[in-house]
C-alpha positions as CSV (number, residue, x, y, z in Angstrom):
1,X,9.5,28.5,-26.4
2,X,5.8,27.1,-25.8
3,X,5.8,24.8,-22.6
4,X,3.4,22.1,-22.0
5,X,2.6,20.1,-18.6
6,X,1.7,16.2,-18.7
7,X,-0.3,15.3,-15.7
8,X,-0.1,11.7,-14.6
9,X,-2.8,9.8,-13.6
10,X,-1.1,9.9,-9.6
11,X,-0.3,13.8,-9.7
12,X,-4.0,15.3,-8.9
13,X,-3.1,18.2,-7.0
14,X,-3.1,21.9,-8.5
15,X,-0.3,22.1,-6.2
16,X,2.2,19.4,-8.0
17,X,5.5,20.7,-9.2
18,X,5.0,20.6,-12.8
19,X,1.8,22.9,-12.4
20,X,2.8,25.3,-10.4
21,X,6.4,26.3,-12.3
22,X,3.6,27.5,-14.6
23,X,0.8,28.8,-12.3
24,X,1.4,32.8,-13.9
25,X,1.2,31.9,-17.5
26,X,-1.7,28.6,-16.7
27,X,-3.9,30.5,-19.5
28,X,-0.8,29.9,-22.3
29,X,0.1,26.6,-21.2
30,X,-1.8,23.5,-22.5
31,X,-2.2,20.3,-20.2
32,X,-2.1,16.9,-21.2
33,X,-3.5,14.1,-19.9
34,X,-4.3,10.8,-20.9
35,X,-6.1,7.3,-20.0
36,X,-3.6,4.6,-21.1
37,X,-5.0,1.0,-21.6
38,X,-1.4,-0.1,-22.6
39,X,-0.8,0.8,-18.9
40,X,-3.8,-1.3,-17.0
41,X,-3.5,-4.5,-19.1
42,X,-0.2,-5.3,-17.2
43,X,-2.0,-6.9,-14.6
44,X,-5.5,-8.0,-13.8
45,X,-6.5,-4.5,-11.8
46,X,-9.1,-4.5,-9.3
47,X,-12.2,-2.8,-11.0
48,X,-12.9,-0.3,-8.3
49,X,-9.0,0.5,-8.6
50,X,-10.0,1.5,-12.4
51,X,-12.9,3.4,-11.7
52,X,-11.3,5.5,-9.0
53,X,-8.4,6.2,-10.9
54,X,-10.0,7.3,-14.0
55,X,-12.8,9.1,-12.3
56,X,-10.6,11.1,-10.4
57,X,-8.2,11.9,-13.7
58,X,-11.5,13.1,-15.4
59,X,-12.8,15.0,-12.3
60,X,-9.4,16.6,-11.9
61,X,-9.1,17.5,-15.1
62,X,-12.5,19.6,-14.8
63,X,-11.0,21.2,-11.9
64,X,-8.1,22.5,-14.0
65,X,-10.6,23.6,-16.9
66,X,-12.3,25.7,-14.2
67,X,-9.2,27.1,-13.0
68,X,-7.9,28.4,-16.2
69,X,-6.2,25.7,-17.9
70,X,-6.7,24.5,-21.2
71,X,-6.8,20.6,-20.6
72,X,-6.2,17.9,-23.7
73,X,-8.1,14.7,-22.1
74,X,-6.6,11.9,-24.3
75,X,-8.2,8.0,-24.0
76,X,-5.7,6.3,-26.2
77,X,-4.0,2.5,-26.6
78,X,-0.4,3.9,-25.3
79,X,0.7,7.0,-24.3
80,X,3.8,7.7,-27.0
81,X,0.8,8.5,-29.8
82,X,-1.2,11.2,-28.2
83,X,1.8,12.8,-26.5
84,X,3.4,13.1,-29.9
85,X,0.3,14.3,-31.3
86,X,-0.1,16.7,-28.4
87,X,3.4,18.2,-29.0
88,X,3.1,18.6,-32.5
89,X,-0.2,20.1,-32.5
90,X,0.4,22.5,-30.2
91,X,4.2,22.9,-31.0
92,X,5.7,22.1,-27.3
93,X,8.9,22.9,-27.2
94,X,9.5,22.1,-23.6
95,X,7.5,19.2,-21.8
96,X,7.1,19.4,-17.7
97,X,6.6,16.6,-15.8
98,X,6.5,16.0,-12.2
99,X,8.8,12.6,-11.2
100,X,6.8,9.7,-11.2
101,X,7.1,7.8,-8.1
102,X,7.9,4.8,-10.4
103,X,11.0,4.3,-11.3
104,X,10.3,1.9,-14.6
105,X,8.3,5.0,-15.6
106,X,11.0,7.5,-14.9
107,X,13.2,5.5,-17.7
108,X,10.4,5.0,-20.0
109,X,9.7,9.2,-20.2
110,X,13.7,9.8,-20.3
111,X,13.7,7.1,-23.8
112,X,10.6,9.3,-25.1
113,X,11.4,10.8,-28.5
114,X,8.5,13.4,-28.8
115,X,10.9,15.9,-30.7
116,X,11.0,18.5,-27.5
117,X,12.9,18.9,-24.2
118,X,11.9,16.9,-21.5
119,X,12.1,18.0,-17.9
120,X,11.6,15.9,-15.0
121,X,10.6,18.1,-12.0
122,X,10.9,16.9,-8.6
123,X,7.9,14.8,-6.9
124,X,6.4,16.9,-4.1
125,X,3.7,15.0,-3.1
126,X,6.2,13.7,-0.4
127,X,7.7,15.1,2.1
128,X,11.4,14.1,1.9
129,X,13.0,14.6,-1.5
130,X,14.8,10.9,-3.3
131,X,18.1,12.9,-3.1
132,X,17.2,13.8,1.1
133,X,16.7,10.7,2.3
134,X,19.4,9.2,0.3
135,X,21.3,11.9,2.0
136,X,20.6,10.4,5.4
137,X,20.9,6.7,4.2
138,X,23.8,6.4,2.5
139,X,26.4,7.3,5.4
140,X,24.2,4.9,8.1
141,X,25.3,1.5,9.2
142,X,21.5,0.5,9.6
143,X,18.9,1.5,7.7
144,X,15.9,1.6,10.4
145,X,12.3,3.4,10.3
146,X,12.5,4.0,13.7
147,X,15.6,6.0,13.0
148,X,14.1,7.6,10.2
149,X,10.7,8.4,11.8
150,X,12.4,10.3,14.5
151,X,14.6,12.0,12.3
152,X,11.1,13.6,10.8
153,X,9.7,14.2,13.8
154,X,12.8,16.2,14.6
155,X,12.8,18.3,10.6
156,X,9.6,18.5,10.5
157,X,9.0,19.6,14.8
158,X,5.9,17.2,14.9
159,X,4.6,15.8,18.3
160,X,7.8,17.7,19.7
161,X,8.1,20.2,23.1
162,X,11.5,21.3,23.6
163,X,13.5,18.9,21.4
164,X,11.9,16.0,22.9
165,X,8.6,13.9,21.8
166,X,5.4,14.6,23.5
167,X,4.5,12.2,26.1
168,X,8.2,11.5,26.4
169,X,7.8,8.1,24.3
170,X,8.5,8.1,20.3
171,X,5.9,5.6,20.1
172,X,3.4,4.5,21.8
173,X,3.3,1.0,20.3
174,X,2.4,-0.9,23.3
175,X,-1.2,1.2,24.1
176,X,-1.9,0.2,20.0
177,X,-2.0,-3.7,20.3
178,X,-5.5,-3.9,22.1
179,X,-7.4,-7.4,20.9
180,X,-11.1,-7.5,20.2
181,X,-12.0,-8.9,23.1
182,X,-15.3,-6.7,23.4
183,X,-17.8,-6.2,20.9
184,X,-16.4,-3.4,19.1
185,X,-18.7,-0.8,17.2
186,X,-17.1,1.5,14.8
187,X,-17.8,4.2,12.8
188,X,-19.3,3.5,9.4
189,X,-16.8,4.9,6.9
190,X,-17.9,7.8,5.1
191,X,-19.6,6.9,1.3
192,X,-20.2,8.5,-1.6
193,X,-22.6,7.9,-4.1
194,X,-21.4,7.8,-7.9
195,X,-22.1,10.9,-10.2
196,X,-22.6,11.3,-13.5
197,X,-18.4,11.1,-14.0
198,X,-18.1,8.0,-12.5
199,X,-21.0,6.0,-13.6
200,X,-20.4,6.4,-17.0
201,X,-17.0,5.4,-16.0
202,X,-18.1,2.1,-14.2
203,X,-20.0,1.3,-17.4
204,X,-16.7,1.8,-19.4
205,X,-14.9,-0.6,-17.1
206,X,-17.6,-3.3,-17.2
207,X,-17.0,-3.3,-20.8
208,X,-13.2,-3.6,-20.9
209,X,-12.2,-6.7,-23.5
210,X,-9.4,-7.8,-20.9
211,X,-9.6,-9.3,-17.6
212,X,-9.9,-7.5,-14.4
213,X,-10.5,-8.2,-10.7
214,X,-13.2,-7.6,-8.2
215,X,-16.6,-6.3,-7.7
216,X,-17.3,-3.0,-9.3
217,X,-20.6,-1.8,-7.3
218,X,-21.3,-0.7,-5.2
219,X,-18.6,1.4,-5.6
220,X,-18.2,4.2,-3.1
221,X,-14.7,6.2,-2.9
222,X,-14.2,9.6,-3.4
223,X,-13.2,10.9,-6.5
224,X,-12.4,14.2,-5.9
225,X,-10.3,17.0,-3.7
226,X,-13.2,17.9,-1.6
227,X,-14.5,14.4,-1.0
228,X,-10.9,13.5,-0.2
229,X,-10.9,16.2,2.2
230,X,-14.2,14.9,3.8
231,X,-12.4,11.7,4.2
232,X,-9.8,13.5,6.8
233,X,-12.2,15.1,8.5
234,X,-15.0,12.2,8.7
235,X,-12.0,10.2,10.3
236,X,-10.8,13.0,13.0
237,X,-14.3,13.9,14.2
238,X,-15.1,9.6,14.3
239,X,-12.2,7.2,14.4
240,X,-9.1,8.9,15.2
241,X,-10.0,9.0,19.2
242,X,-9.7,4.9,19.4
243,X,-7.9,4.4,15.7
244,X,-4.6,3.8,17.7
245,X,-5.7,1.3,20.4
246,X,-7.3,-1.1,17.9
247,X,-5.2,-0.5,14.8
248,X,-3.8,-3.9,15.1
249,X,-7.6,-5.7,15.3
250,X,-9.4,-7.7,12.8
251,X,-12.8,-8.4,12.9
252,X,-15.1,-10.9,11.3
253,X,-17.5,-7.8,9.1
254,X,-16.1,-4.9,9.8
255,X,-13.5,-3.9,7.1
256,X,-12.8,-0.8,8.0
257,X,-12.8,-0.1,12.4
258,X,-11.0,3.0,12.6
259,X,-9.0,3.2,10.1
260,X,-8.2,6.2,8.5
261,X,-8.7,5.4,5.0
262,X,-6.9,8.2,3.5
263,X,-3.9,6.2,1.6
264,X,-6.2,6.0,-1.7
265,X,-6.1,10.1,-1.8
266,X,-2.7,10.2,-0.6
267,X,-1.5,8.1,-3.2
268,X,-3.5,9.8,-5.7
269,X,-2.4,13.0,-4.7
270,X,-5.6,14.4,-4.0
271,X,-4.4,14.6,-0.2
272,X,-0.7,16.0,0.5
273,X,0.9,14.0,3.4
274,X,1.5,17.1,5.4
275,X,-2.2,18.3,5.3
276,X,-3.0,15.2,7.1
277,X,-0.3,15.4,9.4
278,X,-0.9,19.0,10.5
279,X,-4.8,18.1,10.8
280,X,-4.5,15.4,13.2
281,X,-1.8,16.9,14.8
282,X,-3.9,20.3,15.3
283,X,-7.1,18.0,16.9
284,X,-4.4,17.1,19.4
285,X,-3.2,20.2,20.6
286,X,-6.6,21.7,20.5
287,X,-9.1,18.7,21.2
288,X,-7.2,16.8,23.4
289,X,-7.1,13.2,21.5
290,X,-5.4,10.4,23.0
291,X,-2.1,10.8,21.9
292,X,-1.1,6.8,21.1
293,X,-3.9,7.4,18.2
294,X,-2.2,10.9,17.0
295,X,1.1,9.3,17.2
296,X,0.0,6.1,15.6
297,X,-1.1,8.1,12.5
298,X,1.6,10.3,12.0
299,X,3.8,7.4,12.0
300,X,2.2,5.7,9.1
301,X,2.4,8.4,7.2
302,X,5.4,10.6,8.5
303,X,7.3,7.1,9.2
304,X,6.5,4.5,7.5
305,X,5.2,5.9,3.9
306,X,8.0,8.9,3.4
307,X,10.3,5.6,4.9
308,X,9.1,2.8,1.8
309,X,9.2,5.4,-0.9
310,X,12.7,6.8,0.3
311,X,13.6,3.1,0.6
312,X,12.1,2.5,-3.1
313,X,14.3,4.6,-5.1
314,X,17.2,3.9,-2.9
315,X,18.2,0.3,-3.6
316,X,19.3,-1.1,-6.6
317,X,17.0,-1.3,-9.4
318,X,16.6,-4.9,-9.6
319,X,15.8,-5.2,-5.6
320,X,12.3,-5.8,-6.7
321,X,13.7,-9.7,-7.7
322,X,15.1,-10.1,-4.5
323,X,14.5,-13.8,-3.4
324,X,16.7,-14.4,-0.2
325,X,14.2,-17.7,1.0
326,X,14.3,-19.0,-2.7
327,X,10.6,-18.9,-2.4
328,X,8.7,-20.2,-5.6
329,X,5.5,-21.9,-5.1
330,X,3.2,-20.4,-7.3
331,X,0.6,-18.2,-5.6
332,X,-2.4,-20.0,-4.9
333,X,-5.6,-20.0,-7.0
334,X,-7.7,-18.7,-4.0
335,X,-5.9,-15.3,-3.7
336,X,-8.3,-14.8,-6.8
337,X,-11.2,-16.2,-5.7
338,X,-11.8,-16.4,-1.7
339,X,-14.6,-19.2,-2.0
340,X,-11.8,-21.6,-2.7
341,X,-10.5,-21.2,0.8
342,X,-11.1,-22.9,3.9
343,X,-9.0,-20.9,6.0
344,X,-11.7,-18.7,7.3
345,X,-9.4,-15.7,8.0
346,X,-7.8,-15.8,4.5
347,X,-11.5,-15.7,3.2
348,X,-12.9,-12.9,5.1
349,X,-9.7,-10.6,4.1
350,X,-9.5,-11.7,0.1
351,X,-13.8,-10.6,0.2
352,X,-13.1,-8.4,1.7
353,X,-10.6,-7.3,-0.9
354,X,-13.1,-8.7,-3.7
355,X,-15.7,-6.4,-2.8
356,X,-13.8,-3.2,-2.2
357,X,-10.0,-3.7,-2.7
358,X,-9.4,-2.8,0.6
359,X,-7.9,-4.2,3.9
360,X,-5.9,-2.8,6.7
361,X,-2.4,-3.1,7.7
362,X,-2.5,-5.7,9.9
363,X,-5.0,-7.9,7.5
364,X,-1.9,-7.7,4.9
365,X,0.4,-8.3,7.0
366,X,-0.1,-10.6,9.3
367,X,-2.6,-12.7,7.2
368,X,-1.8,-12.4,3.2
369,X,2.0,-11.7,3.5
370,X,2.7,-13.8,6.6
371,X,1.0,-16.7,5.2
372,X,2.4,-16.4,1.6
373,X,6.1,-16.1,3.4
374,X,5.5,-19.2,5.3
375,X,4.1,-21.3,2.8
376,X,7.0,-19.8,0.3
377,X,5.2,-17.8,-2.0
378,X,6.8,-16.2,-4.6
379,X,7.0,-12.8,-3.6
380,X,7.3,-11.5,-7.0
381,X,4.0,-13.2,-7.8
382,X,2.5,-11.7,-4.4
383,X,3.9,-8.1,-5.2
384,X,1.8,-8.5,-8.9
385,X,-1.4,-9.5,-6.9
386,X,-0.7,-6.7,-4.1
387,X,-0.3,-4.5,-7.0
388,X,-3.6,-5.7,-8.8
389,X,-6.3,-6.2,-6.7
390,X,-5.4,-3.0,-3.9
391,X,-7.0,0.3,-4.5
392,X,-4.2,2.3,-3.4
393,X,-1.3,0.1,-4.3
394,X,1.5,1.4,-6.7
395,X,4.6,-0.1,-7.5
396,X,7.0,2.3,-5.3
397,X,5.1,0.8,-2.0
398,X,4.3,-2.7,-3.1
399,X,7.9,-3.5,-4.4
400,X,9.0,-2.1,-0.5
401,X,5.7,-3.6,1.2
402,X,5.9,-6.9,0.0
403,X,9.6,-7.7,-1.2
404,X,11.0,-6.2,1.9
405,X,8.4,-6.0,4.8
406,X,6.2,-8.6,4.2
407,X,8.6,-11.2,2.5
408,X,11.6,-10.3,3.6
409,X,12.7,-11.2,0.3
410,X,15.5,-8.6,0.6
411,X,17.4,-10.4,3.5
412,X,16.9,-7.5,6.2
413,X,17.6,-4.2,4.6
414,X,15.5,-2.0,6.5
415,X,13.7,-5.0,8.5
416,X,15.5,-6.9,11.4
417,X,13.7,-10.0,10.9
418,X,10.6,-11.8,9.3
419,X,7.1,-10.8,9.9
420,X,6.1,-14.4,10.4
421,X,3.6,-15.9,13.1
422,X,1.2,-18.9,13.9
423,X,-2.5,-18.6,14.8
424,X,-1.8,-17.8,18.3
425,X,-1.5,-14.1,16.3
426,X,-4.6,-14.4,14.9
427,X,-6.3,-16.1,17.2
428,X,-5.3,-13.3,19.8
429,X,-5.8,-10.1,17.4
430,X,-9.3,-11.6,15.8
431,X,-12.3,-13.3,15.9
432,X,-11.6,-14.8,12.5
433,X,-10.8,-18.1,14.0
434,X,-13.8,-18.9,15.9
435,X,-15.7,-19.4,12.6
436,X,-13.0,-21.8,10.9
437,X,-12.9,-25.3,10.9
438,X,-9.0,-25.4,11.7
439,X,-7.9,-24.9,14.9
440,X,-6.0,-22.7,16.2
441,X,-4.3,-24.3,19.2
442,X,-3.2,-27.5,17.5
443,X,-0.4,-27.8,14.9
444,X,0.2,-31.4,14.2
445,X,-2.9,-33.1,14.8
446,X,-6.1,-33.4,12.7
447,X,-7.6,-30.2,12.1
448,X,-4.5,-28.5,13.0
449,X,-4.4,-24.8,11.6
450,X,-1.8,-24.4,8.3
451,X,-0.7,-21.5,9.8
452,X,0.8,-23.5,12.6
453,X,2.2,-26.4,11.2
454,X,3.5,-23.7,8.1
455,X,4.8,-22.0,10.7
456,X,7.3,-24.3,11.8
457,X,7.8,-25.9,8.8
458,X,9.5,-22.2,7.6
459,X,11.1,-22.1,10.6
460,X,12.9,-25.6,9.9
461,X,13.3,-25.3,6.5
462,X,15.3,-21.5,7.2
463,X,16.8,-21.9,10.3
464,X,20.2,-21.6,9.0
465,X,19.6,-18.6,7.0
466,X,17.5,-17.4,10.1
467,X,20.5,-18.1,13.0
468,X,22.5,-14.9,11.4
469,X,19.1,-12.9,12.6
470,X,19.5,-12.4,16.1
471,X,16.6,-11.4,16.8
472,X,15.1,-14.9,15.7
473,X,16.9,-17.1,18.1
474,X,14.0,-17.2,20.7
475,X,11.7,-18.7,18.2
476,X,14.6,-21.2,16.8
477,X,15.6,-21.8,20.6
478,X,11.9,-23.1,21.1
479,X,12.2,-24.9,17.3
480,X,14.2,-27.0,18.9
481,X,12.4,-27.8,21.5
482,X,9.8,-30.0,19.0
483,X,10.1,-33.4,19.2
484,X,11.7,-34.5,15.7
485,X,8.5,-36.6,15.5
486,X,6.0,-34.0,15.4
487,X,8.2,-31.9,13.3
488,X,8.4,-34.0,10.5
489,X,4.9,-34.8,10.6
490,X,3.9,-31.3,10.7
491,X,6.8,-30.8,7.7
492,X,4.6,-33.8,5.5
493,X,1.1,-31.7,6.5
494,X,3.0,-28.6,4.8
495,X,4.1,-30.9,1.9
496,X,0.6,-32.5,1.2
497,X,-0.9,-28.8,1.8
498,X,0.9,-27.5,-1.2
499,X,0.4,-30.2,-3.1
500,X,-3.6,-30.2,-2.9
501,X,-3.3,-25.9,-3.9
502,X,-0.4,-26.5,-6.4
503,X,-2.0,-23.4,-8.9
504,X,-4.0,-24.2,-11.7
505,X,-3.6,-20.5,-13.1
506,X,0.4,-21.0,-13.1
């Protein structure tokens, strides 16, 4: 029996599963791994979200070359022909693979025929197993990350004295809303300049014969382990202290504030989740940081990432077509190019995302998502260009993200209502607006903000879908407070609105 071990482009740890069932006999074991342009001309990808990828594939596999391993780097059209290349060259009887988090890709490796036996091993770059959390889903009534989150912190004895939360709170939401009110100065996030690796990658990807998305310089993630690991500690020692109290801000140039910027290496694998939850959880017990920051960390990535990927391979495979609004205006031609915005705060965030493919939380989803769900987006389209243009989006969180959290495409599985707001949100949590030629206080008049009159306009054009939410009957009690007058004239401004941004790309 000869053994050999495919690597996927999202499995960069020497600590994956499918590496280490062969860590003893690593200098008898060949490696595979392979660059796939089958794979990236699905989609217009952000270029930086090529580069990184590739660079980190081609750094990694140094880093297994150095350990011991004997690596087979393959840049091919597909990845059938080099795998069965691979296999017969080196006469594989058994191939190892850890689970890919995606489950299209899981049935594409299962129809392989590469003349050997395949074995799926299970994904350990989380911390609860598929067949764990199904294990807690599938006797519940609700399905709720609040549930779940506690349920980790309880497994997993995180933030906990005696069986009971620190602080005496599970969250400490309420201490993590602050607005910008104040001139905020953050951090500057931790850069890294390209090496020899990745430049010559970026030169590959300016030359690619199909299209892409984004800038491409200057390019300045971290490619490898160590600089992944700098990452974590850059943001303990400078952003976790206040990362909690303005998690939920957005401000006109500055992309980053505090955040983390870890879920690039977590997604990658170049980070394990628990690492980072042991890290920040150590600075607390031994530095004293404010605990609404350590807690607001832990549950992004102990709640609400173990939550969407448990959630992901969960439902029903076709829950990615989920359409409960019957949403399908085409997405508009300015998600691909900001300057054909007006909406100042949708052009600062899709720059923003031009020039590095990155933007926080809040940015995507209280500004993309919540505007695409109250226009009525697609949200298959939107999941494609959340998939594209991000730097750490994959199709296990976007499909969850956007179908189900930010659309609400889904009808409520895991989410008790819409995510959906007017400017009074964004006026309140930014400074976007005082730069913008809408405004924000007036919904029906001239210069009224689309976010406002879109706002009710979803609201009327739902509210019978939206009267089985409970939680939504506030907003539909004050619906109906609206004079039918300004309603319908702030229905025809929604009308005209998507009429003047009907796509051209469509």
């Amino acid at each position: 029996m000869v053994i050999g071990i495919w690597v996927l482009g999202t499995q960069l740890s020497q600590q994956q599963a499918a590496l280490q069932s062969c860590q003893s006999e690593k200098a008898i074991v060949p490696v595979i791994m392979i660059e796939s342009w089958e794979l990236v001309t699905q989609r217009p990808y952000h270029q930086q979200k090529l580069v990184l990828i590739w660079s980190a594939m081609r750094h990694f596999a140094k880093t297994l070359q150095q350990a011991g391993w004997t690596v087979s780097y393959q840049i091919a059209h597909d990845f059938r022909t080099p795998l069965q290349n691979w296999v017969h060259d080196n006469q594989i009887t058994e191939l190892r693979v850890m689970r890919p988090s995606d489950r299209a890709f899981i049935s594409w490796i299962n129809q392989l025929d590469l003349s050997c036996e395949i074995s799926l091993l299970p994904n350990n770059h989380f911390l609860w197993s598929t067949e764990e959390f199904q294990n807690w889903a599938n006797p519940r009534k609700r399905i709720l990350m609040e549930d779940f989150y506690r349920q980790g912190r309880k497994r997993f004895n995180v933030l906990m004295e005696a069986n009971k939360p620190v602080g005496g709170n599970w969250n400490f939401d309420q201490e993590n809303r602050k607005p910008p009110n104040q001139k905020l100065t953050p951090p500057s996030p931790l850069k890294f300049s390209p090496d020899e690796i990745t430049q010559t990658v970026i030169k590959e990807v300016k030359s690619l014969p199909f299209n892409t998305y984004g800038n491409i310089e200057p390019f300045s993630w971290g490619v490898t382990r160590e600089q992944a690991q700098q990452v974590l500690s850059h943001f303990i020692s400078n952003n976790l202290a206040n990362f909690g109290t303005y998690q939920d801000a957005m401000v006109s140039d500055q992309t980053t504030l505090w955040h983390s910027l870890l879920s690039p290496y977590l997604n990658l694998g170049l980070l394990h989740p628990w690492e980072v939850i042991s890290a920040v959880e150590q600075a607390y017990w031994e530095q004293n940081f404010p605990l609404n920051s350590v807690e607001g960390i832990i549950r992004q990535i102990l709640g609400w990432r173990e939550f969407l990927n448990g959630i992901y391979h969960w439902v029903d495979l076709d829950y990615d077509q989920s359409n409960w609004f019957n949403h399908t205006y085409p997405l508009p031609d300015f998600f691909w190019d900001s300057n054909q915005t007006d909406l100042n705060c949708l052009k600062e965030v899709l720059k923003q995302i031009e020039e590095t493919g990155y933007a926080h939380h809040i940015q995507r989803l209280m500004i993309l998502s919540n505007f695409a769900l109250i226009v009525g987006i697609s949200p298959q389209q939107l999941k494609e260009w959340f998939h594209a243009t991000f730097i750490d989006a994959y199709e296990w969180v976007m499909v969850t993200n956007v179908i189900g959290m930010g659309q609400f495409a889904d009808g409520g599985v895991f989410a008790s209502k819409p995510y959906v707001a007017s400017a009074n949100y964004i006026n309140k949590m930014s400074n976007y607006c005082q730069n913008c030629r809408y405004n924000p206080r007036k919904r029906s008049q001239e210069e009224a903000c689309p976010f406002n009159f879109f706002y009710w306009d979803f609201l009327a054009r739902h509210r019978d879908q939206l009267k089985s939410l409970g939680r939504m009957n506030l907003v539909l009690g004050n619906l109906r407070k609206i004079d039918s007058e300004e309603l319908a004239e702030m229905q025809n401004l929604a009308v005209e609105w998507r009429n003047q941004h009907e796509s051209k790309l469509s």
